[in-house]
C-alpha positions as CSV (number, residue, x, y, z in Angstrom):
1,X,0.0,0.0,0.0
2,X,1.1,3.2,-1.0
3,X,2.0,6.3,1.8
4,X,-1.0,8.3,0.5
5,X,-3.3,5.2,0.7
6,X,-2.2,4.1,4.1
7,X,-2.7,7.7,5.5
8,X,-6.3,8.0,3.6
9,X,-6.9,4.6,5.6
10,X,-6.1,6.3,8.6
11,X,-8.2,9.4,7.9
12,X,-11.3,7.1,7.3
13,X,-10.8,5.3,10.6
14,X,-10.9,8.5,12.3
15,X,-13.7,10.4,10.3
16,X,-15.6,7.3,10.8
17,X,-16.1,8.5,14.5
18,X,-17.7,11.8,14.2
19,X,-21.1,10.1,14.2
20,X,-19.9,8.4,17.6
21,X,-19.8,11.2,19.5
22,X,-15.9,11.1,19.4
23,X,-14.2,12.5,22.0
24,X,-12.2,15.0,19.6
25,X,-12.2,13.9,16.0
26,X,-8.6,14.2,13.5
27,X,-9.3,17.1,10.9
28,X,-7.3,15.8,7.8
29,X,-5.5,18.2,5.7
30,X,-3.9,16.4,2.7
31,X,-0.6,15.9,2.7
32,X,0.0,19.3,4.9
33,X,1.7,19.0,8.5
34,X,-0.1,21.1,11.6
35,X,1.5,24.5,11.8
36,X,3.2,24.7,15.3
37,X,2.8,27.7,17.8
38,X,5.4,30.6,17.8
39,X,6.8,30.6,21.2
40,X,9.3,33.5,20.6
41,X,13.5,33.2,20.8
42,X,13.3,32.1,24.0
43,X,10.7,30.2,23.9
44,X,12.1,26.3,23.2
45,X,14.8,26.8,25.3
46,X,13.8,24.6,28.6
47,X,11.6,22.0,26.9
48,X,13.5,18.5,26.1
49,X,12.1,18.7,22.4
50,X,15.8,19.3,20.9
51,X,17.8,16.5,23.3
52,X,17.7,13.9,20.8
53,X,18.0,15.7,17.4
54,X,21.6,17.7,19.3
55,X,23.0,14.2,20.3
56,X,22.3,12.5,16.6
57,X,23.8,15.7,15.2
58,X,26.8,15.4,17.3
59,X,27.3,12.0,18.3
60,X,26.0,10.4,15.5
61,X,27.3,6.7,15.9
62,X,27.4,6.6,19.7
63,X,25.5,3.8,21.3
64,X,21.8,5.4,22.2
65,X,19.5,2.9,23.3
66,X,19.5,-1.1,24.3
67,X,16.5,-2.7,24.5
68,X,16.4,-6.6,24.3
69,X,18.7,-7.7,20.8
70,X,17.5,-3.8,19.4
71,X,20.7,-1.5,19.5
72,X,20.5,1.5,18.4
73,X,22.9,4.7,17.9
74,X,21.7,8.3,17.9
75,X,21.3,8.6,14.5
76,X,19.0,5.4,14.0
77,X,17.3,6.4,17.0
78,X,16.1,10.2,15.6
79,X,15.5,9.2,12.1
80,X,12.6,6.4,13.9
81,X,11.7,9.0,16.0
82,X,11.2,11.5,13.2
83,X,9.6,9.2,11.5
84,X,7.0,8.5,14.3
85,X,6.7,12.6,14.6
86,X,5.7,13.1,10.7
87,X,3.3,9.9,11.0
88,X,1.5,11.0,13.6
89,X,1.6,14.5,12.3
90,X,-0.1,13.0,9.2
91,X,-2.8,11.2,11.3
92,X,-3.7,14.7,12.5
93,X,-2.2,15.2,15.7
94,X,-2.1,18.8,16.8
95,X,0.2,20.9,19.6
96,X,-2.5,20.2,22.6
97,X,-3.8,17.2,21.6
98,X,-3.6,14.6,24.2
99,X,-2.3,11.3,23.1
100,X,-3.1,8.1,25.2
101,X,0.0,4.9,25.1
102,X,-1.2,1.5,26.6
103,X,2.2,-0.6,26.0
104,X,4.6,-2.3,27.5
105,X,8.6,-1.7,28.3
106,X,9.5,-1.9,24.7
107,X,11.1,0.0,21.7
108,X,7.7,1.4,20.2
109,X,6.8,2.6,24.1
110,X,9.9,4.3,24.2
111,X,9.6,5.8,20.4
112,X,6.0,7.1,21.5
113,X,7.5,8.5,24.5
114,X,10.0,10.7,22.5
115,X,7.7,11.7,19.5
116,X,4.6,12.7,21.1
117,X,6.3,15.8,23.4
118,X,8.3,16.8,20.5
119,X,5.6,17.3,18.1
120,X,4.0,19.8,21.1
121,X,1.6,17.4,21.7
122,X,0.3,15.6,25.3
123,X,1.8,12.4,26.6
124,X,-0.4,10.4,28.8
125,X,1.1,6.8,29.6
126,X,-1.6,4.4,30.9
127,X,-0.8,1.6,33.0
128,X,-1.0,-1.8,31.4
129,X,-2.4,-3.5,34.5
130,X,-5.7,-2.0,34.1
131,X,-8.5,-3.5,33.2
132,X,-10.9,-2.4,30.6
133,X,-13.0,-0.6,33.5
134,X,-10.0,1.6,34.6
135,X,-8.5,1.9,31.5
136,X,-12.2,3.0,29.6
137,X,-12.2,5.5,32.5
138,X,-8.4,7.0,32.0
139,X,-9.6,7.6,28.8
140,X,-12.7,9.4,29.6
141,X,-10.9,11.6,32.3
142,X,-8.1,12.3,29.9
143,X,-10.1,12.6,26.5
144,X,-7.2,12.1,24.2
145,X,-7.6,12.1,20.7
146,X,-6.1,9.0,20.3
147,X,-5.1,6.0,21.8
148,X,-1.5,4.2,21.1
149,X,-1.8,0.4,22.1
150,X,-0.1,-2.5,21.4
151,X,-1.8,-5.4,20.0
152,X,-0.9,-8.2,22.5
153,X,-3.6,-5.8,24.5
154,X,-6.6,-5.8,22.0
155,X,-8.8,-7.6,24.3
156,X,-8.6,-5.5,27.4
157,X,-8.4,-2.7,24.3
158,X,-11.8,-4.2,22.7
159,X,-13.3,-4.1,26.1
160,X,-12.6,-0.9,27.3
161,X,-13.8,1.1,24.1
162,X,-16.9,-0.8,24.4
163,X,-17.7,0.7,27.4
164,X,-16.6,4.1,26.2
165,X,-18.8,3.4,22.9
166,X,-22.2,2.9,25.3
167,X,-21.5,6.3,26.7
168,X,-21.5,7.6,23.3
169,X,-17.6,8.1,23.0
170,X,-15.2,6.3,20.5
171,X,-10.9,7.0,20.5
172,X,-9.1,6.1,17.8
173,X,-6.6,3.5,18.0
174,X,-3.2,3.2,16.7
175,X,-1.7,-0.7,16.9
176,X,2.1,-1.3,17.5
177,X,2.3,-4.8,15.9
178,X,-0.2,-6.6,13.9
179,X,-3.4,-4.9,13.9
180,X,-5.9,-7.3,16.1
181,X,-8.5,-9.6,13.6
182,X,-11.3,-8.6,12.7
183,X,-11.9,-6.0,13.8
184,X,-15.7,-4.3,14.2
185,X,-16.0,-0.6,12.9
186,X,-18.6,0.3,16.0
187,X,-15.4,-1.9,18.2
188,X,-11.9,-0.7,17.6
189,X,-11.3,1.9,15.4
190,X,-7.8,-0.3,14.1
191,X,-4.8,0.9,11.8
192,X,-1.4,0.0,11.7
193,X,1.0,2.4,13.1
194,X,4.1,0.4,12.0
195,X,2.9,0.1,8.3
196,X,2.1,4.2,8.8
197,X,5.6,4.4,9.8
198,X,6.9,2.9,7.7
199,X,5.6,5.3,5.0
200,X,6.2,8.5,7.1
201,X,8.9,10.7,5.8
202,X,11.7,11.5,8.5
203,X,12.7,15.1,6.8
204,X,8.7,15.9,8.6
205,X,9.4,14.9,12.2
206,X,12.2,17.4,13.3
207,X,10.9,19.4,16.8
208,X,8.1,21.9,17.1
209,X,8.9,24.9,18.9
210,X,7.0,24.6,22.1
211,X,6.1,26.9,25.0
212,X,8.4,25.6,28.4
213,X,4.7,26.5,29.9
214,X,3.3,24.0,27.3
215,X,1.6,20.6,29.1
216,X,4.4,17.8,28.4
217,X,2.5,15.1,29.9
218,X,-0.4,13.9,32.1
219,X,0.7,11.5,34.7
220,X,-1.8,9.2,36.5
221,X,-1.3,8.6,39.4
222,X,-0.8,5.3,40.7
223,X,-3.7,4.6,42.7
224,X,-2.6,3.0,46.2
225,X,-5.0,5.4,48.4
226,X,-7.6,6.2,46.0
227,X,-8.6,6.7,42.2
228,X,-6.3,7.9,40.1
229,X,-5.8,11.5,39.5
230,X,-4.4,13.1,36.5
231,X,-1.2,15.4,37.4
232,X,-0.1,17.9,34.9
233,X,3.8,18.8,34.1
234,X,4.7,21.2,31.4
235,X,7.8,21.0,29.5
236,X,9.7,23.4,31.9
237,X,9.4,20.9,34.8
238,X,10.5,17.6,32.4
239,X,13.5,19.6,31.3
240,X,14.1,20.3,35.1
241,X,13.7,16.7,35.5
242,X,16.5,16.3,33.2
243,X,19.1,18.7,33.9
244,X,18.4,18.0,37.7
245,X,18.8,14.6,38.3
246,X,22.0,14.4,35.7
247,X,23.7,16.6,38.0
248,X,22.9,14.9,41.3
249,X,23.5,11.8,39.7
250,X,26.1,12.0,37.7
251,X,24.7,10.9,34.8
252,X,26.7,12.3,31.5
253,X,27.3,10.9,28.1
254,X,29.2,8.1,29.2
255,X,27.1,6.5,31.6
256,X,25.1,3.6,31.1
257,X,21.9,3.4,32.9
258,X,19.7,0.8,33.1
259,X,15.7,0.5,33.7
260,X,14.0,-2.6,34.4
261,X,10.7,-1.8,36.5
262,X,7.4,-0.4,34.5
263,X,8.2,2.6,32.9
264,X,4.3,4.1,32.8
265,X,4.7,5.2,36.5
266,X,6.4,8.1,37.0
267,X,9.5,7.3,38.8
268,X,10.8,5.7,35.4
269,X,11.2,9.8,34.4
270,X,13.7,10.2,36.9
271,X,16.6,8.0,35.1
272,X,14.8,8.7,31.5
273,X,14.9,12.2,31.2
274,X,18.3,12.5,32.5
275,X,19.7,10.0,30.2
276,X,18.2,11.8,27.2
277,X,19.6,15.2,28.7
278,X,22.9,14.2,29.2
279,X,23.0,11.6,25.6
280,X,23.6,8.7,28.6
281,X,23.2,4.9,27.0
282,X,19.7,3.8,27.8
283,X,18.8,0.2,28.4
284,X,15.5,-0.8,29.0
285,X,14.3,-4.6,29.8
286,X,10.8,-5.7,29.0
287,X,10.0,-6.4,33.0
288,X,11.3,-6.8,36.3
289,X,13.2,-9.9,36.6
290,X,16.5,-10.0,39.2
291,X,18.1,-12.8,37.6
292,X,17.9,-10.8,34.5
293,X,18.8,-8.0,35.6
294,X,22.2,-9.1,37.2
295,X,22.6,-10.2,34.1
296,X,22.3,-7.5,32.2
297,X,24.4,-5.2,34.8
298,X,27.4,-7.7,33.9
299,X,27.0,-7.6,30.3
300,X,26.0,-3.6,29.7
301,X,28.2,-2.6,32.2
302,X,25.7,-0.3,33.6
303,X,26.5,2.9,35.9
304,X,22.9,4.2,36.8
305,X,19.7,2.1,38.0
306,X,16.6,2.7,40.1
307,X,14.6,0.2,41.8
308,X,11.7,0.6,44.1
309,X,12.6,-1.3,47.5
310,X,11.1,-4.8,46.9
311,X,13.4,-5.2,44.1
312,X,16.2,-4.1,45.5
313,X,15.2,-6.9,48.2
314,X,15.0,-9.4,44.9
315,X,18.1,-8.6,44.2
316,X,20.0,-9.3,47.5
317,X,18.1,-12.4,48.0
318,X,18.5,-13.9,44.6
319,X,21.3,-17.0,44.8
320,X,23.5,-15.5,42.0
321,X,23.5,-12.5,43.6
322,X,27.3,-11.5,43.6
323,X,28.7,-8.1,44.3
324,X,31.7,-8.5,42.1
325,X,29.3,-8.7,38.8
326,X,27.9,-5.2,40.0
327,X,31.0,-3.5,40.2
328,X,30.3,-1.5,37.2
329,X,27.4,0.4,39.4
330,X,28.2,3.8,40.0
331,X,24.6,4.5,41.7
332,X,21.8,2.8,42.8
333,X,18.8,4.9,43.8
334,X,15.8,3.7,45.6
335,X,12.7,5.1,45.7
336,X,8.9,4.9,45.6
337,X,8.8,3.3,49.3
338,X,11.1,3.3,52.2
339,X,13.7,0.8,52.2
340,X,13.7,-1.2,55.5
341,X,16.8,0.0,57.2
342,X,18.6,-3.6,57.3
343,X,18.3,-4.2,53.6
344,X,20.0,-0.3,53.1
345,X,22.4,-1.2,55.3
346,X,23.4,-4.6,54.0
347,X,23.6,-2.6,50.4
348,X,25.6,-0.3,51.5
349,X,27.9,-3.1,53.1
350,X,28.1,-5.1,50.1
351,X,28.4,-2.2,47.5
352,X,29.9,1.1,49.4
353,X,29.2,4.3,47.9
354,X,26.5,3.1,45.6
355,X,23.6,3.7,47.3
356,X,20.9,6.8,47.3
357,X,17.5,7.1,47.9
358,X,14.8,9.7,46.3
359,X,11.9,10.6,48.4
360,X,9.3,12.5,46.1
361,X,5.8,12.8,44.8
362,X,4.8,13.1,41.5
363,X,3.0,16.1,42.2
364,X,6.4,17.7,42.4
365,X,8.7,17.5,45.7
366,X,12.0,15.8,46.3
367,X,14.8,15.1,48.7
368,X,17.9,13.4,47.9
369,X,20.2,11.1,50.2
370,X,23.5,11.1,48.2
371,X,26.1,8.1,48.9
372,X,28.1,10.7,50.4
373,X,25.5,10.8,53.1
374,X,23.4,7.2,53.4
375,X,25.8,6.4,56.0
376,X,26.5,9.1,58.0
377,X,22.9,9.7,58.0
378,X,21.2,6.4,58.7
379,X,16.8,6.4,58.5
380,X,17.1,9.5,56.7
381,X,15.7,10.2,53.0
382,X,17.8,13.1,52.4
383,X,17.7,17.1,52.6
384,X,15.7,19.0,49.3
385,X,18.4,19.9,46.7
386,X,18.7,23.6,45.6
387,X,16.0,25.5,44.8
388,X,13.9,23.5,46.3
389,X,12.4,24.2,50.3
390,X,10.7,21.9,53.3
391,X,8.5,22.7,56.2
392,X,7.7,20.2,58.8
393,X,4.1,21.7,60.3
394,X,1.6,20.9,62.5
395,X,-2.7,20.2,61.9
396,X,-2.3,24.1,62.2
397,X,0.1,24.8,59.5
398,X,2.9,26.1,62.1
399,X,5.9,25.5,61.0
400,X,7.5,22.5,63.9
401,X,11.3,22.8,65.3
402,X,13.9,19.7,64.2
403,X,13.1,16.8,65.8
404,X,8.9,16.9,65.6
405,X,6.6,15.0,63.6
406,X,4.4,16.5,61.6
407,X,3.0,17.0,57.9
408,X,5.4,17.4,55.0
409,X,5.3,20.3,53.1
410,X,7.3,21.1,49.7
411,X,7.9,23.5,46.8
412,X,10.5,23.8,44.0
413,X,11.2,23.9,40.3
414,X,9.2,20.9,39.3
415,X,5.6,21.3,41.6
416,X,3.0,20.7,39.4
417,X,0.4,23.6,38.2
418,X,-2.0,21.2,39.4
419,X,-4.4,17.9,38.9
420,X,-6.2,18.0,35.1
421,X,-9.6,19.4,35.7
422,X,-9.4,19.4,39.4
423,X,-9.4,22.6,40.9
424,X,-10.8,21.8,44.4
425,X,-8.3,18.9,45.1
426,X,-5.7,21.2,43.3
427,X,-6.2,23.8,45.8
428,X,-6.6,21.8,48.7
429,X,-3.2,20.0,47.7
430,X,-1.2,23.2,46.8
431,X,-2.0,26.1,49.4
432,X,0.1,29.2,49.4
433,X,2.5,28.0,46.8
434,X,3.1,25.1,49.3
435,X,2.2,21.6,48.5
436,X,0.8,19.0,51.6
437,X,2.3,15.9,50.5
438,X,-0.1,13.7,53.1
439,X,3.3,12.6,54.6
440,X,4.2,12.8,58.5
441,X,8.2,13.4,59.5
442,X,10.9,15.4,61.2
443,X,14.3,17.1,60.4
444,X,16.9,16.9,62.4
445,X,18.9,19.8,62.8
446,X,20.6,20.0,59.7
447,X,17.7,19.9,57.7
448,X,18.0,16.2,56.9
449,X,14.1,14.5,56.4
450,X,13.1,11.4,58.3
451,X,10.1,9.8,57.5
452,X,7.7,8.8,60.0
453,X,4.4,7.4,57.8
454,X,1.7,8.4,55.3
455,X,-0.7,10.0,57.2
456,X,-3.3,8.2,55.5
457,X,-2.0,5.0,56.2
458,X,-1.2,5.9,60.3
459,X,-3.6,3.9,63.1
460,X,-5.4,5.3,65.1
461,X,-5.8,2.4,67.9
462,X,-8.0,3.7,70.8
463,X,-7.1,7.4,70.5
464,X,-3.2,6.6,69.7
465,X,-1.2,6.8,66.8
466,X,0.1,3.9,65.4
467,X,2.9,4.2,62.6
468,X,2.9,1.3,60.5
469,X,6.6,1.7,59.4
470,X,7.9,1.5,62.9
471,X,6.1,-2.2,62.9
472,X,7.6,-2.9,59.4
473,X,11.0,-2.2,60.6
474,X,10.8,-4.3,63.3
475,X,9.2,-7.4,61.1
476,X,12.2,-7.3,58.7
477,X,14.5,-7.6,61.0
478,X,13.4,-11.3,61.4
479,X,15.6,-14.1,59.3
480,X,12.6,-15.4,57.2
481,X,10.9,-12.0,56.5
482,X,11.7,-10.4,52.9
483,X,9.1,-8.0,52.9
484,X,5.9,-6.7,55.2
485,X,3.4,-4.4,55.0
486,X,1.6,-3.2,58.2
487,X,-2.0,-2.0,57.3
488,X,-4.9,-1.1,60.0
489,X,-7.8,-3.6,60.5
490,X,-11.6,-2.5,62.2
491,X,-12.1,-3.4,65.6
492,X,-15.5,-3.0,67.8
493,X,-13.2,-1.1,70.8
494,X,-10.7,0.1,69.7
495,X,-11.7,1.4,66.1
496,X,-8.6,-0.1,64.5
497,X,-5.5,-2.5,65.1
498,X,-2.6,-2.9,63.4
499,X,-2.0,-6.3,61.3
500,X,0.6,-6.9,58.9
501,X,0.7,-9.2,55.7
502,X,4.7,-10.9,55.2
503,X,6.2,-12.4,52.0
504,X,9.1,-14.9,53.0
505,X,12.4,-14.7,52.3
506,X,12.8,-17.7,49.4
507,X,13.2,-21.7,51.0
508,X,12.6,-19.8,54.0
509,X,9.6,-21.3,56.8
510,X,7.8,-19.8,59.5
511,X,4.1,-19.5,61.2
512,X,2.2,-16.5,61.2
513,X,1.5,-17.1,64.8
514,X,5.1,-17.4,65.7
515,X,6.2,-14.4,63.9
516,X,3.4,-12.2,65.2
517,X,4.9,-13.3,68.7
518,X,8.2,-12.5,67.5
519,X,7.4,-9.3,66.5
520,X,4.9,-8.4,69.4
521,X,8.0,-9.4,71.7
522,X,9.5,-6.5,70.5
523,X,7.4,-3.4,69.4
524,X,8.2,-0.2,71.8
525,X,4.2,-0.4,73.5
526,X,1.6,-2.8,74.0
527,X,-0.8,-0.3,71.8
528,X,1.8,-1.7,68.0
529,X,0.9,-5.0,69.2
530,X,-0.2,-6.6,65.8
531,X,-3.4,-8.7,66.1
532,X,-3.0,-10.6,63.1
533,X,-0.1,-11.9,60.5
534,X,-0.9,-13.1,56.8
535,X,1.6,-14.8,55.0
536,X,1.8,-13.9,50.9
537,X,3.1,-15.4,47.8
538,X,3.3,-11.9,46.8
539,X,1.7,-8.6,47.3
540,X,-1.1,-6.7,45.6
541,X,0.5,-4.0,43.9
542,X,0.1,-0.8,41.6
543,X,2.4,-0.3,38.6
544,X,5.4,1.0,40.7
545,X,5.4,-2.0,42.2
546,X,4.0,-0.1,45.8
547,X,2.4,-2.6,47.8
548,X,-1.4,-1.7,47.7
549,X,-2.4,-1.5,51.6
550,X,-5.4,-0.4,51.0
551,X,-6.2,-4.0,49.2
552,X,-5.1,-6.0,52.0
553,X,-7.3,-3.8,54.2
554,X,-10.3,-5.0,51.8
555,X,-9.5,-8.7,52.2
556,X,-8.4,-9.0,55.8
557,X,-10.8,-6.5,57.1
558,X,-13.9,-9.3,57.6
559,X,-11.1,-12.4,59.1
């Protein structure tokens, strides 16, 4: 099929919609690309539109990106990337528009990732563990103008748009891989991306000039206390991600920095964006695996990876875990969760100097604990780097001295201008410039953050607060215990007790009723006595890989 017939195809599939009710419909101009918006001289400067097309023009032949047997250098990588621009340019796509991606940790995910920003457009990544139910109402909250899936989906896919079809909206849907069989026009609205690709002209993707004030992406967030909300960065805060966490990390153009978790959740953005900054080697894996991803240290000789705590645990407890094949590792960083202070330690122990932790919300607020200070500080999660500020204050909003608990409040260069289309929870989240992260800690007099708990996930037994993490650290102390969560039960008296669900350490044995002595045996007061212990294969988690609490309240709440 020719280029002009495969993009007529595509313009049919979407014009096909307007008597759906689409949520926004493609206008088709033949053979014309969308004029993009005049942000003045200055205007381009802090977006990350530019990183790649710099590095191809300068570094043509370095290695760029690693993902399974694909290898690509800087120029391969920005032609495909052009490529995808001036496709889905042709399909329509405007500066503004939003545009959806349910895919997996793979090359096309990470194409999409770089051409949808560039052309000015709005990146929205959508977590492939939803079901059709939470993925048909992403898509109505977000209201993209189309949706980029891969085809190994289509039946979540189907599903989804035909709940969106009964409320009288349709998306259309671009396949990565072999569009899905048969499918019904009033179903999926199917073409081929790769095929439209493949007949896109790369002289038609280079870089709109877009506004640093210009929405980048909308980032969902992962859902552990609630439905997911929608947070908004603009291209000033992703560039910010970029050139921040390069410095602090030292990621430059010769590092090699590997990512192996899900890279929908925000976290993944951390390591991204500084890699394409800096023109770093970028390896991706399809999934989480520890063996694997030993592996792949060893082989790519990577500098730079992030992990959220349970796989860091993975990693320590898998048998061919060996430091020597990590020597290579410049940086770990941790974050998403707190790392139980015996697994940090026995890191730091096994790989000196290698270790930091990142403690941050997507809504915009971080603290760093560099390897310079993860010993020397010990329980802390780092101080906010420049530009950034921290208040520790009190159900008043007075600001707290060093040393007392209270809620966590941020601001800096990356805060978010607020939740898409929530105003009330946007103001209630952000007051004074200020945002209210939920979280309860202290600083000590140096301005270092400890973290107490979430305050949404703190007990409230008889009138006294219960933190879970104090119980948590406690239970992994024990030989058999690789990870626990601590989560608040009902009780007729007392209102709510704590109880904890435990995963075992692998070919290790215990009983829940002995560990929940062993633990009781040692918890500071008679109120963080647990009531109950569940053992796990595994727990239920979000994308991140955070252990959903709020699940394991739902299923033990009736025992």
């Amino acid at each position: 099929m020719s280029g002009r017939s495969i993009q007529a195809s595509v313009a049919q599939v979407f014009d096909s919609h307007k008597s759906l009710g689409a949520v926004s419909v493609f206008r088709w101009t033949k053979g014309q690309y969308w004029p993009t918006p005049s942000a003045g001289k200055m205007g381009s400067m802090l977006t990350c539109t530019r990183w790649l097309a710099d590095h191809a023009r300068r570094r043509p032949s370095d290695l760029a990106l690693v993902v399974g047997a694909r290898r690509l250098d800087f120029a391969t990588l920005e032609r495909q990337v052009a490529q995808l621009c001036a496709a889905l340019r042709q399909a329509g796509v405007q500066p503004g528009d939003r545009v959806a991606t349910f895919m997996p940790n793979a090359l096309a995910t990470l194409l999409t990732y770089y051409a949808v920003p560039r052309i000015g457009a709005v990146l929205v990544p959508l977590s492939t563990m939803l079901l059709a139910d939470g993925l048909a109402s992403l898509i109505g909250d977000a209201e993209p103008v189309l949706l980029v899936a891969d085809s190994a989906l289509a039946g979540v896919v189907s599903d989804a748009f035909e709940a969106l079809r009964q409320q009288g909206r349709a998306v259309p849907c671009l396949w990565w891989g072999d569009t899905p069989a048969d499918p019904t026009a009033d179903r999926l609205a199917a073409a081929n991306l790769p095929a439209l690709l493949a007949a896109s002209d790369a002289s038609g993707g280079g870089p709109s000039e877009v506004s640093e004030t210009a929405t980048y992406n909308l980032m969902y967030t992962s859902g552990t206390t609630g439905l997911p909300k929608g947070i908004v960065h603009s291209h000033r805060i992703r560039a910010t991600y970029g050139l921040l966490f390069a410095e602090r990390f030292g990621i430059d153009r010769h590092a090699v920095v590997l990512h192996t978790g899900a890279i929908v959740f925000n976290g993944a953005f951390v390591t991204l964006l500084a890699a394409q900054y800096s023109g770093a080697r970028y390896v991706l894996d399809t999934a989480f695996d520890a063996g694997r991803m030993l592996a792949l240290i060893e082989a790519e000789q990577v500098s730079h990876c992030m992990l959220v705590p349970a796989q860091v645990i993975s990693l320590l407890d898998h048998p061919d875990f060996d430091p020597k094949r990590l020597r290579s590792l410049r940086m770990m960083l941790t974050l998403g969760a707190p790392m139980p202070a015996e697994r940090r330690e026995q890191w730091q122990r096994l790989l000196p100097g290698t270790y930091q932790e990142l403690y941050g919300l997507t809504e915009g607020f971080v603290t760093i604990l560099d390897a310079d200070d993860a010993t020397r500080k010990q329980g802390s999660v780092g101080c906010p780097p420049p530009l950034f500020d921290l208040r520790i204050v009190d159900e008043d909003s007075k600001d707290l001295p060093p040393g007392a608990d209270g809620e966590i409040l941020g601001r800096g260069p990356i805060l978010m201008p607020g939740y898409y289309r929530r105003d009330e929870l946007t103001a209630a989240t952000i007051v004074d410039g200020w945002l209210h992260t939920g979280d309860i800690g202290h600083v000590d007099e140096e301005g270092f953050l400890y973290l107490v708990d979430r305050k949404k996930d703190m007990i409230d037994s008889g009138g006294v607060k219960v933190y879970p993490r104090d119980l948590e650290e406690i239970a992994a102390r024990h030989p058999a215990v690789a990870e626990v969560a601590v989560f608040a039960l009902p009780d007729p008296r007392l209102g709510e007790v704590p109880a904890a669900a435990v995963r075992l350490r692998p070919g290790q044995q215990a009983e829940a009723v002995a560990l929940q002595d062993w633990i009781n045996a040692r918890v500071a007061a008679k109120y963080q006595r647990l009531r109950a212990v569940h053992l796990l294969a595994d727990f239920p988690r979000n994308a991140a890989g955070k252990i959903l609490k709020r699940e394991l309240r739902e299923r033990y709440a009736g025992r």
